[in-house]
N, C-alpha and C positions, 0 to 999 in steps of 0.2 A: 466416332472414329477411335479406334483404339490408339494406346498412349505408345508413343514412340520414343524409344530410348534415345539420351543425348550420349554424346562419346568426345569429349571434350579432350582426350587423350591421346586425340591422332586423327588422323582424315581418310574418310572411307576409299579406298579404290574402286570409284565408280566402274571402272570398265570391267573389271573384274568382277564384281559384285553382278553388277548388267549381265554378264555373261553367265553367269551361274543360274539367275532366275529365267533364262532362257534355256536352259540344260533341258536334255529333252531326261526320262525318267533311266533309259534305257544307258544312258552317255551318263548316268551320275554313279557315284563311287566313291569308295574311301578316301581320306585324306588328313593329313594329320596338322594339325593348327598347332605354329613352332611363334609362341609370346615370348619375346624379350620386352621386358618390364621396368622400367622406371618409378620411383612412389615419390609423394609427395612428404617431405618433413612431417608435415602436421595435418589426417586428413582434414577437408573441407566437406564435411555438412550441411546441405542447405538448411535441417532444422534446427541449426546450431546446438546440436548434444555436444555434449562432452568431447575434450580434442583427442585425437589418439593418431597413432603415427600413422604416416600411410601402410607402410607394410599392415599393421595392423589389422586397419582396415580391410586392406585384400583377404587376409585371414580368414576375415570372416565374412568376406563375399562367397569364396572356397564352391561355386555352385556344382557340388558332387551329386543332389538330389536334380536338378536338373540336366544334369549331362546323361547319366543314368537314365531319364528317363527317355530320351531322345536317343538312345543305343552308345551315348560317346564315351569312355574311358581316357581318364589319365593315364597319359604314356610315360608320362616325366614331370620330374617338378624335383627344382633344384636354386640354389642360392647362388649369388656370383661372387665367386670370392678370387678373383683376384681378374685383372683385363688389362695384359698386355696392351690389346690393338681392337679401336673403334671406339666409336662416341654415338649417344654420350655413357653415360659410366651407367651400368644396367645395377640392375640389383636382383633381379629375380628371372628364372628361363621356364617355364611350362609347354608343355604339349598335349593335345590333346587330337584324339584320333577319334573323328565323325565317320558315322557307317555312310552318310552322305552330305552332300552339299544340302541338299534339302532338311536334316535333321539340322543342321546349321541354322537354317532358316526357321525352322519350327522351335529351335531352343529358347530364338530373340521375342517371341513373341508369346512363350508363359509366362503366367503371373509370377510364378515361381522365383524365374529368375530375375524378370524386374523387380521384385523387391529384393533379391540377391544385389542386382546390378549400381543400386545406391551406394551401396561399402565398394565399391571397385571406380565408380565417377569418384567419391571422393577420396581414393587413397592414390591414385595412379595421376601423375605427373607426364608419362609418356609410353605409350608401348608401340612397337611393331610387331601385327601379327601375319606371320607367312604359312601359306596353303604350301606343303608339300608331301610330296609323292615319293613315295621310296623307290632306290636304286640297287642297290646294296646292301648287304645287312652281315654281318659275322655273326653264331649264335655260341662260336667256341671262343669267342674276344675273351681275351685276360682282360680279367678287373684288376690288374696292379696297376698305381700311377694314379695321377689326375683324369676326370673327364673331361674334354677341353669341346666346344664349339665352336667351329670355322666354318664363317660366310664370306661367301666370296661370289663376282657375278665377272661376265665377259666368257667371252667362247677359251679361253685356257683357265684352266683348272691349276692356279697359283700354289695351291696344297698339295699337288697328287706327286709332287717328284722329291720331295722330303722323305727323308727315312727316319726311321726310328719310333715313329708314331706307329703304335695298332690301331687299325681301324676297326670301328664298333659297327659303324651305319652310315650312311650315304643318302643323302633325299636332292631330289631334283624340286627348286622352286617351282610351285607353276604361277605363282602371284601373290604379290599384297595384298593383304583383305584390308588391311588398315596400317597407318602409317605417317612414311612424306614421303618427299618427291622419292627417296632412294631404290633400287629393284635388286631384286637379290638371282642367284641362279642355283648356288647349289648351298646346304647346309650340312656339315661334316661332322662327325662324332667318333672321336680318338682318345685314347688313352695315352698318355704322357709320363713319364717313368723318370725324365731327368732334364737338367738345366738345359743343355746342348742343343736337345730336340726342340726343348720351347722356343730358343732362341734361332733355330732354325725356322723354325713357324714364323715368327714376325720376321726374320728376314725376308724371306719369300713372298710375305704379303706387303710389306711396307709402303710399296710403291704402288698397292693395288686399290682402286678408288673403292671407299666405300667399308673396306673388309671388318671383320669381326674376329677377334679371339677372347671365347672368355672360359676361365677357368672355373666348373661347377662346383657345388658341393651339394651331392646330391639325397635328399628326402624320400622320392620315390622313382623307382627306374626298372619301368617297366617297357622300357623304350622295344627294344626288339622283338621281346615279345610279343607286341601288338601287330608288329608286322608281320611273323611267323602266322598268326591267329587270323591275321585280318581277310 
């Protein structure tokens, strides 16, 4: 029996998961895997090497040769540097855009990546990863200002009547692939220019269960891109 990865970082979304391995070939499709990250202080090695930070760690899980080889591309990848609104306090946002649900499945089960996936069990403290689909996208967005990330779920759209924010990109969740109990609906990508605006942001979400603001600093942002291409 082949070895089966543990994920001690979150809890799979059965239903979802179920649902995908049922996709018929025809019904499967792009999608873009949005990781908010958590690490652990000191990773945890099960062959007790040497300690090193989580972050660290993930570093060098980094599975660029396996995503590659299953069609996937980094869309994004970026630091959190600052989070008005939502817990717990992330440290790290990735994306990654799969030519399909099936390459998904076909990635978990290289050797490649299994011995990648040791440095990522022992650096990560917490992630939620969301499956979504794009809405939206601007390819003329000013890059002045911060990147900011707002999640939010419920049939009203708690972001969309704030001004002052440019919108980058738009994704509709269509599920947690891993996590907790919480569900998301949509994931927002803005640029932010001044105090006012931010603090419009968290007004408007305050009261909303669940919500996300985190402000990036971003490494790699090839975010719209991938949608224009995809």
């Amino acid at each position: 029996m082949a070895e089966q990865l543990e994920h001690p970082y979150g809890t799979i979304n059965i239903e979802l998961v179920g649902a995908w391995l049922h996709m018929k070939p025809e019904d499967d499709g792009c999608f873009w895997a949005l990781n908010l990250m958590k690490y652990v202080e000191v990773a945890n090695y099960d062959d007790g090497r040497e300690a090193v930070s989580g972050k660290a760690a993930d570093d060098t899980y980094a599975p660029i040769g396996p995503l590659a080889a299953v069609g996937a591309e980094v869309a994004y990848l970026g630091d959190v540097k600052d989070q008005p609104l939502g817990t717990p306090e992330w440290d790290r946002v990735a994306i990654v855009r799969y030519p399909t649900r099936a390459s998904f499945f076909a990635m978990q089960e290289r050797k490649d990546f299994k011995e990648a996936h040791v440095h990522k069990k022992a650096g990560m403290d917490f992630t939620i990863i969301l499956s979504c689909l794009p809405n939206t996208h601007d390819e003329a967005a000013s890059t002045d200002g911060d990147l900011v990330l707002l999640i939010d779920k419920g049939t009203e759209d708690v972001f969309a009547s704030v001004s002052g924010a440019t919108q980058v990109a738009l994704f509709d969740v269509e599920g947690v692939i891993i996590g907790d109990e919480r569900r998301y609906d949509r994931a927002r990508f803005v640029r932010v220019t001044d105090d006012a605006t931010m603090a419009s942001l968290v007004s408007a979400a305050e009261n909303a269960e669940d919500a996300q603001i985190l402000v990036l600093r971003s490494f790699i942002d090839k975010l719209v891109d991938t949608v224009v291409t995809a």
